[in-house]
Each structure stands twice: as C-alpha cells, then as structure tokens.
N, C-alpha and C positions, 0 to 999 in steps of 0.2 A: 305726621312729619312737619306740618305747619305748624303746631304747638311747639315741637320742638326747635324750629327757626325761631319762633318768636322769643320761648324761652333764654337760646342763644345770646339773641342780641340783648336780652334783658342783664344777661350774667353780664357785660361787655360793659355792659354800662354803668353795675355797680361795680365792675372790676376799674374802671377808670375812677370812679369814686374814692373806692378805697384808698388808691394809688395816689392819688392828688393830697389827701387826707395825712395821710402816712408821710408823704412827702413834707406838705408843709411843718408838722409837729417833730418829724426827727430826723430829716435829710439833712446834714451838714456835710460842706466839703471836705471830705480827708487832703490832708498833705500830700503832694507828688511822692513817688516811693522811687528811689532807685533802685535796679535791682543787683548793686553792690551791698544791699544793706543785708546784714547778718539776720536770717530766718533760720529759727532751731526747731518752730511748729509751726502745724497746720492744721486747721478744720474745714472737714466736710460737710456741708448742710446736705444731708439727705432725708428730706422730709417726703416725699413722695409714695416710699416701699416698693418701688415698681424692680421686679427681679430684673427685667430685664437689661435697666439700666444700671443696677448694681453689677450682672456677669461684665458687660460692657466696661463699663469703669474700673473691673474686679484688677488688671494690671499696674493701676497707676500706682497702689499702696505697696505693691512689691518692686517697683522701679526707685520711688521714691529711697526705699532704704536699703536698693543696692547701692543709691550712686552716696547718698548721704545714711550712711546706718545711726547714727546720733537723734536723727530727727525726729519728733514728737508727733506721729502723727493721731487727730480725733476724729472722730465722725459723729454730727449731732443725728437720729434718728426716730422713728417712734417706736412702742414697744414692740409692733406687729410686725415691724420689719428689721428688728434687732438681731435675728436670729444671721441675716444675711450677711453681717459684720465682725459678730463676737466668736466665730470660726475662723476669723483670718489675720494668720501670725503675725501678718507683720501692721495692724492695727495694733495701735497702745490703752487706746479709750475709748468705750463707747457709750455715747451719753443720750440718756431718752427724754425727746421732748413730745409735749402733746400733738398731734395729727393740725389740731385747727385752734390754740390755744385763743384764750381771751386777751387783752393789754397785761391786765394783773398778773396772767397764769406765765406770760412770757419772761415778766420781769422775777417772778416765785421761782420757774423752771430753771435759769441759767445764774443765781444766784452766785449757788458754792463753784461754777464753773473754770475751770483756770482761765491763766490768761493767754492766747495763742496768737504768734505774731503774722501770720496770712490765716484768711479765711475764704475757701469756696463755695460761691453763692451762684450758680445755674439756671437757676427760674430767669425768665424771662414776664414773669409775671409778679409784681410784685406788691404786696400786701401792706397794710400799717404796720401788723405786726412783723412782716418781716424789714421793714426800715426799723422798728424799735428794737428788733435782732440783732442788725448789725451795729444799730447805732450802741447799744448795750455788752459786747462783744468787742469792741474798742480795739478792731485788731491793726496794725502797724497798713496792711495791705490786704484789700478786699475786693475779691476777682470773680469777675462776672463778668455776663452777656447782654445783662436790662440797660431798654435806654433813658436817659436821664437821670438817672441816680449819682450824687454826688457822691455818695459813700463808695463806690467803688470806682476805688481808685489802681484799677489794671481791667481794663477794659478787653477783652478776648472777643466780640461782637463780629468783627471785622473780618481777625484770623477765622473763623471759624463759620461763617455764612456760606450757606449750601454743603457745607461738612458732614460727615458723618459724625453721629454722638461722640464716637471714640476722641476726635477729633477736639474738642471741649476739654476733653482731662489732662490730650496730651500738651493744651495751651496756655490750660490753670498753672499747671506745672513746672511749664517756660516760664512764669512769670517771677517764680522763685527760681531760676538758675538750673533747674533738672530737664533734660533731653532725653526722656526714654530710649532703650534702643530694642525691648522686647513686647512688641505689643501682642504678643498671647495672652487669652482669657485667663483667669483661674477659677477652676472650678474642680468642689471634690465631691464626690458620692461618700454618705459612708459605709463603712463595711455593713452592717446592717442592711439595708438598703439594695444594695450591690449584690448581696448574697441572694437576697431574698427575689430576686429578677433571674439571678442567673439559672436561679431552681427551675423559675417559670420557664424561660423560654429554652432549659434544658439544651437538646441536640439538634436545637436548630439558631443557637448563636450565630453571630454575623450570618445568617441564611434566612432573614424576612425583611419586609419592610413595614417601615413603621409610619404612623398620621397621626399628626396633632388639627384636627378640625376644627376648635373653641379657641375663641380668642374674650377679650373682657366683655365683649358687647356682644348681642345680639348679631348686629350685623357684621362684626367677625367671626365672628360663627358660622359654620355652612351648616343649615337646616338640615333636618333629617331624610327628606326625601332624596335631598338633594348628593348629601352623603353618600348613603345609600345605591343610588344611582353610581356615583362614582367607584366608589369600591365596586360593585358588582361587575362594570367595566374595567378596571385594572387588571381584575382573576379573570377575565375573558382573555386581556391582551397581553398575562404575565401569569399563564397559568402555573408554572413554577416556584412562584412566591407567595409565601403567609404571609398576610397583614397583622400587624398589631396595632390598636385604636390608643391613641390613648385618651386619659380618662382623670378625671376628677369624680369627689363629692356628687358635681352638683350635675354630672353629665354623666354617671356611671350606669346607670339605668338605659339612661338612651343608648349607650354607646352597645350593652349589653344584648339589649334589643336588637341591634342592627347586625352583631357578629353573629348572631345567635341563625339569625335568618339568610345568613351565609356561609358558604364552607369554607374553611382553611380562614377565616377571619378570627379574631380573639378580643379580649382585654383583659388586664391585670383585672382579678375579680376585687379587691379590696387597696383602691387609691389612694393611701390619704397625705401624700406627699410629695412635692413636686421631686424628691432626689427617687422617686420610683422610676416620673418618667424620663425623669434624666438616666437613668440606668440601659431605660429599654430606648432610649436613642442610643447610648454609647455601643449597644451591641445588636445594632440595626446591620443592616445591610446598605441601606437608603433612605433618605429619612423626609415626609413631607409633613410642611407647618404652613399654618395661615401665618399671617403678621402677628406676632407675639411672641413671648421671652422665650421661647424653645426653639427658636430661629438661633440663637445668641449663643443658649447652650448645646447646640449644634453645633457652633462652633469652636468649642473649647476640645470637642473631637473628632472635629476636622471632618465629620461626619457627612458623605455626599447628601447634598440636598436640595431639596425644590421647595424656594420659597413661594408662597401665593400673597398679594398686595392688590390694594385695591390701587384702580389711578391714581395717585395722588403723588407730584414729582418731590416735594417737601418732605413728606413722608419718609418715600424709599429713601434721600438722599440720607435723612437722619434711622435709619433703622435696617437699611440695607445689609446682607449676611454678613458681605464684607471680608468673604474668603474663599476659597475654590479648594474642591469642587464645589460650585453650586450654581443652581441654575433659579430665576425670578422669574415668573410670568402673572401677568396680570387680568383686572377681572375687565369689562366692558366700561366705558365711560358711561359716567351719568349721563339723562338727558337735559338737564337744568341746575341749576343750584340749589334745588331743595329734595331731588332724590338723593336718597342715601343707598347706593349701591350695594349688596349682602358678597362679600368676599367670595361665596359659592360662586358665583358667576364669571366663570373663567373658558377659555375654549378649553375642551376635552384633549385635544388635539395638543396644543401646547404643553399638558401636562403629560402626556403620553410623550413628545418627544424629548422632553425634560429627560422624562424618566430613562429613555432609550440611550440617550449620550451619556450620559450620569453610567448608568451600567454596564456601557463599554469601555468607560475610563477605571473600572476598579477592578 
C-alpha cells in the first residue's frame, strides 16, 4: 500500500511535467468565441474506452441532432473502444487514434482528419500530446474543464464542479447553442445477445436478482469469501429469490465456484461480453453493482438497484446512479490516507434494507 502511495505521487509529478512541457511548446491563446458563431461540427475526444462514461454521455449525440440534424458530429477514440461508438446512428464519424501516441504518432494519426469547428476535451489531465492535439485540430472552439490551458477557449470547470458526469456533456453542449431536453441513456442489446439470455434465465425472467461484484480493481472487487458470505445471506433473508452472479473472462471461474456451492445461485456459463450482462440486468428483478459501468447500464433500464461505493464524496458525486429507483450504500471509512478500503466492506444491514424498499416499490 505504501509502494503504492509513493508510486502515486511519483505519477503527479511527472504528470505536472508533462503538463508544463506541453504547455510551454504548443499552448497558444485561442480567440474569444461567441457563441453566435455558426458551428456545423463537433468532436469528441474519447480517448479513455471506459463504458461507463460512454453509456453516460451515450444521450448527448442523439440530443444534438434532434435539435440541430445538419450537424457533423465525430468522435476521436481508440480501436478497443470503437466498438462503443460505430453502433450509434446518430454518430457520423469515428476516427481511431492510438491509446498513448508518441509526438510523431500524433501529428501521423490526425493527418487526413477533417476540419471540425468545436472540439470536446474532458480530461482534466492534460498531457504534451494532448496540447499538440488540440493545438493540431485548430478548431474555432475548444471546450473543456483543465485549468490553465489557453487553448480552450469555453471553459465548463465552474458549471460543472461537484456535478455529476452527465452534467459535463450537458455543458459542452451549451457551449454551442444545444439545451438537451431528454437526458435518457442509450443503450442497445443485440438480438443475439438478448436471445441468448433469455434461453438462460428461461421461466424465471423479471423473477431473480442479479450482482455485479467486480469492478476494474482489485479493491473494487469484493473478494471471494467475502462474496460468498453475502450471497449465502441474501437466500437466507430472500429465500424466494435466485441470484444471477455476473461474470466475465477473468472472474468466471470464481464466480462459478461460488454458485456452484449454493443453491438457487447461477451464472451465464460462457461470458464473453459485456451486452450478456447487460441482458441479464435488463431482465433482473433487482439488480446490485459495486461502483462500475453496470451501475450506468442499469440505468438505461431503469432497472431497481443498489449501488455499493466506497467513501468517497468526489466519486459518488461524479458516478452516482443518478435515477430511481435506486438505493447507494456505502462501505466503512478508511482509517488514514493510505488504507485503501475493499468495496466488500459494507454493513449487511444496509444492503438488506436497500434491498427490502427496492422490493416494495416494484
């Protein structure tokens, strides 16, 4: 844990480097923008792949071209997370750039690029190459939340502090003239996918409940014992209900393990993508998630739920469900600043009453 603190500040400190770096070689002031000024395109930097901030954001590309349908909209991303863009209609372009490009590879990448006259840039961290992004990218109006950067010139920092995510896209947005007025997710299963879940959980659709345990880290993860323990206490206090685990790749084995050694517990025996366990949310009953994208696409079907989050107020405020029904409870506070608390660590209690309101509202 101390290795990893130290590591921390290590990363902090070439992250200011770069920054300073970047800054002095290609930060130039843009011009004030009004925003009378004629925008017919936009670009999305989505360099990150993270689903969950794609489902999140997933309304703004369909708001945009209800109120403006003319408009050009792009999305820069990489290839591993292209897939999350080039399904959705009302995107016009999706252009893949490297994960952590070199100087060279930046200027090679965005080459044949058109020209687009707003650009959304969201990082709050900001890299050399990404100053030689924007500065390369030459767009009329570049909207973001990083502080001191002269190149972005519609600053959303302000509007959007202690905001939820959503709150970010709906502000880029404002910056060009657009007022969303439907902020529903979008999210589709495909039929594939869909079919192949409904086989599984057969004659007992909307009649289980389902768990997402694993989040990208270890310590969003609830361990196995710990798991374990939990489920076997739900079927004590909800003996009426099957559970469904859900499961990837890299936790299918464990997950298997655990159902195996309980009754009325399951999982999709064969994981290999995430619109599975979006399936087996959509036709849950109930549905419980650590902090991760399946919080998100919960909510695209409104699907009751009980989020788990560790303490952290920053956090919930940026990742919070963000719809009802649903209920958040949390895990113990650190004792310091160097414990890293495991998401497991939650009162029982809490999620048992979670789950008891939850069930008398549907």
């Amino acid at each position: 844990m101390i290795k990893d603190q130290v590591l921390g500040r290590l990363f902090r400190v070439r992250d200011k480097l770069n920054f300073s770096m970047g800054k002095f070689l290609f930060d130039r002031k843009k011009p004030t923008f009004s925003s009378k000024e004629n925008v017919t395109s936009i670009l999305f930097i989505r360099g990150d792949g993270k689903i969950g901030d794609s489902i999140v954001s997933s309304f703004v590309y369909r708001e945009i071209k209800k109120i403006s349908p003319s408009m050009r909209i792009g999305v820069l991303c990489t290839k591993n997370s292209s897939h999350l863009f080039k399904s959705n209609k009302f995107i016009d372009s999706v252009h893949l750039y490297p994960k952590r490009p070199s100087i060279l590879k930046v200027i090679s990448s965005i080459r044949e690029f058109p020209n687009y006259d707003a650009v959304v840039f969201l990082s709050e961290v900001v890299k050399t190459r990404d100053f030689l992004l924007l500065s390369r990218l030459d767009a009329k109006i570049n909207i973001g939340t990083a502080k001191n950067v002269d190149l972005i010139n519609c600053d959303i920092s302000r509007a959007t502090q202690g905001q939820h995510t959503q709150q970010y896209f709906i502000e880029a947005i404002k910056c060009i003239g657009i007022t969303p007025t439907d902020l529903n997710y979008d999210y589709s299963i495909s039929k594939k996918y869909d079919d192949e879940i409904l086989k599984f959980v057969a004659d007992d659709k909307y009649e289980y409940l389902a768990i997402n345990a694993f989040g990208n880290t270890k310590s969003r993860s609830i361990k196995k014992e710990r798991l374990t323990e939990i489920l076997k206490k739900i079927r004590s206090k909800f003996p009426n209900w099957k559970i469904i685990i859900l499961t990837s790749p890299t936790t299918q084995d464990m997950a298997e393990s655990i159902s195996n050694s309980i009754s009325n517990v399951f999982c999709f025996p064969r994981t290999t993508s995430i619109e599975q366990n979006s399936a087996i949310i959509k036709y849950s009953k109930l549905f419980i998630s650590v902090d991760t994208s399946t919080v998100h696409i919960s909510n695209c079907f409104r699907k009751p739920l009980v989020a788990i989050y560790r303490k952290d107020d920053n956090n919930f405020a940026l990742w919070s469900p963000n719809y009802q029904p649903s209920r958040s409870i949390f895990t113990r506070i650190a004792v310091n600043d160097i414990e890293e608390v495991n998401i497991g660590e939650f009162s029982d209690e809490d999620l048992f009453s979670s789950i008891d309101e939850l069930l008398e509202l549907i």
